[in-house]
GULOBA-469312 format. One line per 4 residues: their letters; for each residue x, y negated, z negated of N, C-alpha, C, O, CB. Coordinates in Angstrom, 3 decimals, decimal comma. Glycine has a CB too. Example, Ala and Ser with C-alpha at 12.3 -4.5 7.8 and 13.67 -1.06 7.14 Angstrom:
as> 13,190/5,690/-7,800/12,300/4,500/-7,800/13,200/3,300/-7,800/14,236/3,319/-8,465/11,308/4,473/-9,046 | 12,850/2,250/-7,080/13,670/1,060/-7,140/12,900/-0,030/-7,870/13,409/-1,138/-8,039/14,084/0,598/-5,725
# end
This chain:
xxxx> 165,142/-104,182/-64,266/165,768/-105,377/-64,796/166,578/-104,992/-66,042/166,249/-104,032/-66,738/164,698/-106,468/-65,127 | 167,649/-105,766/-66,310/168,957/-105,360/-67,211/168,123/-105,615/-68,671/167,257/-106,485/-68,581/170,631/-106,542/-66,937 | 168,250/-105,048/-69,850/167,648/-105,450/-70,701/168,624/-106,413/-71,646/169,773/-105,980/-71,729/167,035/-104,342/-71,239 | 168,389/-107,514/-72,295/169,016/-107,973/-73,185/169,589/-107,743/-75,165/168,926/-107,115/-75,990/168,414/-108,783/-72,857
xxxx> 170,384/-108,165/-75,333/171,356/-107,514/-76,644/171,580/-108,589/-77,261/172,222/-109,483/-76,708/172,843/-106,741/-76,362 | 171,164/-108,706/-78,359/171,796/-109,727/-79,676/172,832/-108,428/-80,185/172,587/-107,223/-80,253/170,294/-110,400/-81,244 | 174,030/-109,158/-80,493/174,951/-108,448/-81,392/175,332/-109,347/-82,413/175,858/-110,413/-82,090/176,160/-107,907/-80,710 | 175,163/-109,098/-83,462/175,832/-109,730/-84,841/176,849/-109,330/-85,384/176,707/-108,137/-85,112/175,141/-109,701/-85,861
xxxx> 177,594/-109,366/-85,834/178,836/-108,661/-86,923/179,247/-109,982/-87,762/179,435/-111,150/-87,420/180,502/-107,893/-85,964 | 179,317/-109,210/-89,188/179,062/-110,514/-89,924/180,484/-110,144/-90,988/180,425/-109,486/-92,026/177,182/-110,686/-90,793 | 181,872/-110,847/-90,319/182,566/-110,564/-91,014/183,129/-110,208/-92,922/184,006/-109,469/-93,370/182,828/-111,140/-90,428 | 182,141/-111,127/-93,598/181,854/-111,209/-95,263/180,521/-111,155/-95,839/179,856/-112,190/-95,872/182,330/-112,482/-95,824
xxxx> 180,233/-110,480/-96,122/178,996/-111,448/-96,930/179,121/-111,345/-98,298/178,802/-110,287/-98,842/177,405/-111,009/-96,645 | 179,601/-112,422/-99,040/179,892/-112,538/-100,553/178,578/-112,471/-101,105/178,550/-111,995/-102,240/180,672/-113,894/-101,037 | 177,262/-112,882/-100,523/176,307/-112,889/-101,557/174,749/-112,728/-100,518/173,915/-113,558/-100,155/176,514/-114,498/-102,610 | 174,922/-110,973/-100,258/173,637/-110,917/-99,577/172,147/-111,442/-99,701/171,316/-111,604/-98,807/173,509/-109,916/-99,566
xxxx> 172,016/-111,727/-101,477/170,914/-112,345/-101,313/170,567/-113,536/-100,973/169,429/-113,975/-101,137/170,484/-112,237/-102,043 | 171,697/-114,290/-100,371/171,491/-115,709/-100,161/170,831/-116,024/-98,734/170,421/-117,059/-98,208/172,872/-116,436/-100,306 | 170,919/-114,461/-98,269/170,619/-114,293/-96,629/169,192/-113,611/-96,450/168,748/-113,387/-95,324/171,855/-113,233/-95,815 | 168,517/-113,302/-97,573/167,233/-113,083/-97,746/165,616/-114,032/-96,900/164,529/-113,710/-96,419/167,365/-113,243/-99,219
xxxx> 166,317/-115,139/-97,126/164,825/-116,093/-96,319/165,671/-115,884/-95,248/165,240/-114,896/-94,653/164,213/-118,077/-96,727 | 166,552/-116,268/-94,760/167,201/-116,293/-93,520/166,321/-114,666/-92,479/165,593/-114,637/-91,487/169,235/-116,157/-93,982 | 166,970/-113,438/-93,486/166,555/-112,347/-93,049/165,296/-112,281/-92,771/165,121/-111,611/-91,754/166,841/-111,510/-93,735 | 164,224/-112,728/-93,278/162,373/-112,769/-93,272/162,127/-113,343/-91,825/161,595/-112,888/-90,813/161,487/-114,041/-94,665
xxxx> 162,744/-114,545/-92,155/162,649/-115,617/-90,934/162,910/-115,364/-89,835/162,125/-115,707/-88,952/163,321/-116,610/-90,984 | 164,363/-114,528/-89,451/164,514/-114,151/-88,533/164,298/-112,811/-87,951/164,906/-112,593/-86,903/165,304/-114,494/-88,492 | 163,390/-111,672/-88,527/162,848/-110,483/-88,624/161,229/-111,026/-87,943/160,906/-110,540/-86,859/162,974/-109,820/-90,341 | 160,231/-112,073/-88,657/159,368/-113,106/-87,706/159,925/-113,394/-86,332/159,612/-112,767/-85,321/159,244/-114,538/-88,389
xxxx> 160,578/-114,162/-86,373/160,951/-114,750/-84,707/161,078/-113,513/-83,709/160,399/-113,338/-82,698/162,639/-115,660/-84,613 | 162,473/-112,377/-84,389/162,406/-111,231/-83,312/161,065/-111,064/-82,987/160,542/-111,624/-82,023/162,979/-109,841/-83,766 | 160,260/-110,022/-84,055/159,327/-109,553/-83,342/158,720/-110,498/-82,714/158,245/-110,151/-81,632/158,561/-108,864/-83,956 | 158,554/-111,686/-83,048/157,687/-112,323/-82,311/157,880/-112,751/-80,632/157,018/-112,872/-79,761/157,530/-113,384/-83,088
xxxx> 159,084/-112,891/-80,577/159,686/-112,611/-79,243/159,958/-111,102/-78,401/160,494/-111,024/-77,296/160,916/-113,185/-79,424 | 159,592/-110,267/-78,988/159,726/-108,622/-78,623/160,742/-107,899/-78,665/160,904/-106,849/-78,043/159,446/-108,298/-77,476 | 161,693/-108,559/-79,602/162,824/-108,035/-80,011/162,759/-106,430/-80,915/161,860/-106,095/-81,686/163,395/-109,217/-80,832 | 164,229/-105,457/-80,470/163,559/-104,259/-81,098/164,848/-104,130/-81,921/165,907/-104,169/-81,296/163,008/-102,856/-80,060
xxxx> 164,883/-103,942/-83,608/166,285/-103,975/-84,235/166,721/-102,526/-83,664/165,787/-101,807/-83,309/166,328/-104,151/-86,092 | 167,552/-102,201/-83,581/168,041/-100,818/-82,616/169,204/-100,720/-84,530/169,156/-99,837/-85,386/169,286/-101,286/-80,123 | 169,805/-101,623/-84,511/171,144/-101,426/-85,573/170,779/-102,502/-86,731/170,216/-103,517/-86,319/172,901/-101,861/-84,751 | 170,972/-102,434/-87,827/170,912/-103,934/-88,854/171,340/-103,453/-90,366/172,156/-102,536/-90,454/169,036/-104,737/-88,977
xxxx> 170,908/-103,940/-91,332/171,177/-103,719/-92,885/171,040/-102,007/-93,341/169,991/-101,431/-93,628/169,913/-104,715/-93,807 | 172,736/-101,280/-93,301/172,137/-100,411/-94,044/172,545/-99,482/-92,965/172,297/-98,277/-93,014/170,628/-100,621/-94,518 | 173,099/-99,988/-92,106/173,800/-98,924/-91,083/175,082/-98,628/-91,173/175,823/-99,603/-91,299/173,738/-99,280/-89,778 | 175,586/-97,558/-91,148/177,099/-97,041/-91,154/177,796/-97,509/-90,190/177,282/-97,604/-89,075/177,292/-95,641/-91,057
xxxx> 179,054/-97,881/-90,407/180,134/-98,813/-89,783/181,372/-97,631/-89,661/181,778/-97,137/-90,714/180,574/-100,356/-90,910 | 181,848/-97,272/-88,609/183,229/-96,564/-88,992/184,456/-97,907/-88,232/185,183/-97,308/-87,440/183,337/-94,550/-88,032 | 184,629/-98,625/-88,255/185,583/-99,698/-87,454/186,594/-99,099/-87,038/186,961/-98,052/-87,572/186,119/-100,874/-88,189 | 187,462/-99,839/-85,644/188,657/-99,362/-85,424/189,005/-100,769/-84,783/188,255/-101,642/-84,348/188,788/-97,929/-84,569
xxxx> 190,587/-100,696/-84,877/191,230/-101,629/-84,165/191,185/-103,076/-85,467/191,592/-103,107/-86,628/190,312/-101,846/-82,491 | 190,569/-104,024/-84,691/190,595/-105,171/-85,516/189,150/-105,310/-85,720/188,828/-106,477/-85,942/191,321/-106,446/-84,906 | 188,180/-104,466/-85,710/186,826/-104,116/-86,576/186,662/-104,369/-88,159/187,468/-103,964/-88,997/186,595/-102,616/-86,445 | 185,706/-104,967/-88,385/185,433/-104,959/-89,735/184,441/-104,387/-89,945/183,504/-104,448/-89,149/185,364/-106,011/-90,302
xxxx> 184,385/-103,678/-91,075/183,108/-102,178/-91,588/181,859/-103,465/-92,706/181,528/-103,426/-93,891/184,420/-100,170/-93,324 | 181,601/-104,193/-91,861/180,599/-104,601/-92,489/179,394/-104,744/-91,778/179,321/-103,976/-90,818/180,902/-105,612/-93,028 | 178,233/-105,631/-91,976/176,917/-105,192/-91,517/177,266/-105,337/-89,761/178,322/-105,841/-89,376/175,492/-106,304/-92,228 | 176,635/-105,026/-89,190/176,361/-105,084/-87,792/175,161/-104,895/-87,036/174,724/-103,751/-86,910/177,034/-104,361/-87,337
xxxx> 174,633/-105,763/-86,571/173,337/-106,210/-86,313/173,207/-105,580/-84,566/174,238/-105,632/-83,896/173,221/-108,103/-86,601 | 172,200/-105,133/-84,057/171,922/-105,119/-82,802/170,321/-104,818/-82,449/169,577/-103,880/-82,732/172,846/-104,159/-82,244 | 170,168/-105,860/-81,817/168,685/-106,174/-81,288/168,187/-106,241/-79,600/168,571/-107,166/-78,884/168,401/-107,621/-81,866 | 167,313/-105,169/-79,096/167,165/-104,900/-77,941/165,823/-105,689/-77,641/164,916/-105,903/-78,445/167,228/-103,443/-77,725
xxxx> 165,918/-106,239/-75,751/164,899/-107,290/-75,548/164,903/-106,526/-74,271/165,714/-105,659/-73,945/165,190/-109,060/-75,673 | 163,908/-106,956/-73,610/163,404/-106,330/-72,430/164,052/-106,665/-71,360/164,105/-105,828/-70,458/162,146/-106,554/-72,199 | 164,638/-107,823/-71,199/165,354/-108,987/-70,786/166,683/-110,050/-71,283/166,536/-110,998/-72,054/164,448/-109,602/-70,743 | 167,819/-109,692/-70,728/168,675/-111,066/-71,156/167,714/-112,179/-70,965/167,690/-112,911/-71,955/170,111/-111,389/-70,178
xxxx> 167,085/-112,466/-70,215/166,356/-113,687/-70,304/165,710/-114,122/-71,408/165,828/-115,180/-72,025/165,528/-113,711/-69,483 | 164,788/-112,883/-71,644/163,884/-113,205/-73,268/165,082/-113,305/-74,414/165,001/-114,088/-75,361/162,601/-111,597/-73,849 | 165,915/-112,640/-74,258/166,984/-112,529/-75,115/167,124/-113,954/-75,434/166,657/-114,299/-76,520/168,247/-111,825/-74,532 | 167,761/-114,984/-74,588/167,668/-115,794/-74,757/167,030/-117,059/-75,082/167,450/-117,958/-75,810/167,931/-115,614/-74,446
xxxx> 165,785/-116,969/-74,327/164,795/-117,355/-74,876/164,565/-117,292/-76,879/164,423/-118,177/-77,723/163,887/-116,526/-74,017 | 164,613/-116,183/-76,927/164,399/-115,579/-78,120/165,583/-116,528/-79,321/165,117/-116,884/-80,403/164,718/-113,749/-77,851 | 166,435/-116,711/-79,121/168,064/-117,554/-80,366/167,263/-119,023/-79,446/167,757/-120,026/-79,960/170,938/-116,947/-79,783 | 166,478/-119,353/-78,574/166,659/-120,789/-78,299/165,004/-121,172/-79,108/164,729/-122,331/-79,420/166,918/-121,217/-76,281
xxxx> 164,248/-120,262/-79,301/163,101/-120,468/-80,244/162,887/-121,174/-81,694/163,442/-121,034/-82,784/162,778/-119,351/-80,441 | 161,947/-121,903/-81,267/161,576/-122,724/-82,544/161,684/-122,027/-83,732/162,378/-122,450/-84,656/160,221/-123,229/-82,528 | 160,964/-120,844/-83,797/161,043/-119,700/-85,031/162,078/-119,202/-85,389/162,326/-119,190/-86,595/160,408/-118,592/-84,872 | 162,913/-118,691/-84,539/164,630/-118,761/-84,473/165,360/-119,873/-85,396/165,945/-119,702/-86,466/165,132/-119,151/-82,854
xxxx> 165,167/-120,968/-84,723/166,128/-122,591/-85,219/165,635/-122,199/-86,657/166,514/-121,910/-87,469/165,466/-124,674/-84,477 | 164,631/-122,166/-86,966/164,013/-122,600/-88,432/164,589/-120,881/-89,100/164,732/-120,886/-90,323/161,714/-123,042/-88,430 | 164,832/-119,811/-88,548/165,838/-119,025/-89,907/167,250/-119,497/-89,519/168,179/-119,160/-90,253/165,842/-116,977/-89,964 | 167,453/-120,115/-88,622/169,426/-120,353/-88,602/169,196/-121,701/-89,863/169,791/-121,749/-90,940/170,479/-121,206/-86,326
xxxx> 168,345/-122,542/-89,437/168,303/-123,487/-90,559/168,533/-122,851/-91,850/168,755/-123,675/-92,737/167,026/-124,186/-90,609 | 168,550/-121,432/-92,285/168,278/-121,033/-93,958/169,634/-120,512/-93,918/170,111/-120,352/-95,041/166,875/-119,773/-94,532 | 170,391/-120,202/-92,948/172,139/-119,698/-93,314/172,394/-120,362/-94,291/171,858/-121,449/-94,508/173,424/-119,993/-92,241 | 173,028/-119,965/-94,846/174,008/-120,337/-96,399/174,854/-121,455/-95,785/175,238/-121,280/-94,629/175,251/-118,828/-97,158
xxxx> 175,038/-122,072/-96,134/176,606/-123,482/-96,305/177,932/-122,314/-96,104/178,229/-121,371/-96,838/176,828/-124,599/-98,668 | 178,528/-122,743/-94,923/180,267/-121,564/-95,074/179,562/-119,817/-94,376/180,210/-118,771/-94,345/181,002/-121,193/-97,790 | 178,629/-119,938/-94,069/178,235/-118,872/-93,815/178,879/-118,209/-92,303/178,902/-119,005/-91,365/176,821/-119,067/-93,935 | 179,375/-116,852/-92,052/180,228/-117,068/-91,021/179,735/-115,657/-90,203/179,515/-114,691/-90,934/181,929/-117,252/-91,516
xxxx> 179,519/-115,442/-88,518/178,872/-114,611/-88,424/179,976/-114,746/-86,752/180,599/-115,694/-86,275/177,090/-114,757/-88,791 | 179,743/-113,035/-86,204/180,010/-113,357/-84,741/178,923/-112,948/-83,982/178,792/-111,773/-83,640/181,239/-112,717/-84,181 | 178,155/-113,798/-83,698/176,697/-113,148/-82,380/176,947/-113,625/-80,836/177,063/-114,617/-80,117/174,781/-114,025/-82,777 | 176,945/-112,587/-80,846/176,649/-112,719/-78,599/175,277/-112,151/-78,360/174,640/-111,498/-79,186/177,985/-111,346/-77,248
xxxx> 174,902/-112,457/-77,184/174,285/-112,158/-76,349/174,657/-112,099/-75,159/175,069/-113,049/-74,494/173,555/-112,630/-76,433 | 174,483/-110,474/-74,649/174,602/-109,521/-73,593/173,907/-109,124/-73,207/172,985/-108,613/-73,842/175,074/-108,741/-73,615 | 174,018/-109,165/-71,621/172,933/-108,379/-70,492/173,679/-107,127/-70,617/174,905/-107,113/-70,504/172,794/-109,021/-68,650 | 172,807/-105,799/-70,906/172,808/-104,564/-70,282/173,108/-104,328/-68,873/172,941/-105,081/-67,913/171,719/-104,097/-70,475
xx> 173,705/-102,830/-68,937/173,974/-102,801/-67,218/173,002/-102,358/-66,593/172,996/-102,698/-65,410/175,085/-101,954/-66,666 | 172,026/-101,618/-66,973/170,671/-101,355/-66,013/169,296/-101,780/-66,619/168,260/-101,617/-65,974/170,499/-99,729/-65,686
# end
């Protein structure tokens, strides 16, 4: 079965600590859903094209299914609830090819 992918790329972040409970909160929910951070805070960026060299998030699930499961979770809702006001992010979720 294909495994599932959170990808984040978070075009600005003017004020990382504002993303601190957010970060706790949603570091809880992954694991708690069996999420594995593969990429996150603190990883090297080389960008190309229309890339931006800022954080970039990637989280491996056993399953697109759990994947999903996982952003539709109660524990989930309650760290998106702590995003900052203006806060601006690009996340997908992707099935793997095997």
């Amino acid at each position: 079965m294909p495994k599932g992918y959170w990808v984040s790329v978070y075009p600005t972040i003017d004020d990382p600590e504002r993303l601190d409970v957010y970060n706790k909160l949603a570091g809880l929910a992954v694991a708690a859903a069996g999420g594995r951070v593969l990429a996150s805070i603190g990883s090297r960026v080389d960008a190309h094209e229309a890339g931006i060299a800022e954080r970039v998030v990637l989280i491996e699930f056993d399953s697109f299914e759990q994947a999903v499961a996982a952003r539709a979770s109660a524990a989930y809702q309650e760290a998106l609830a702590e995003l900052p006001d203006g806060f601006e992010r690009d996340f997908r979720i992707i099935e793997g090819l095997d």
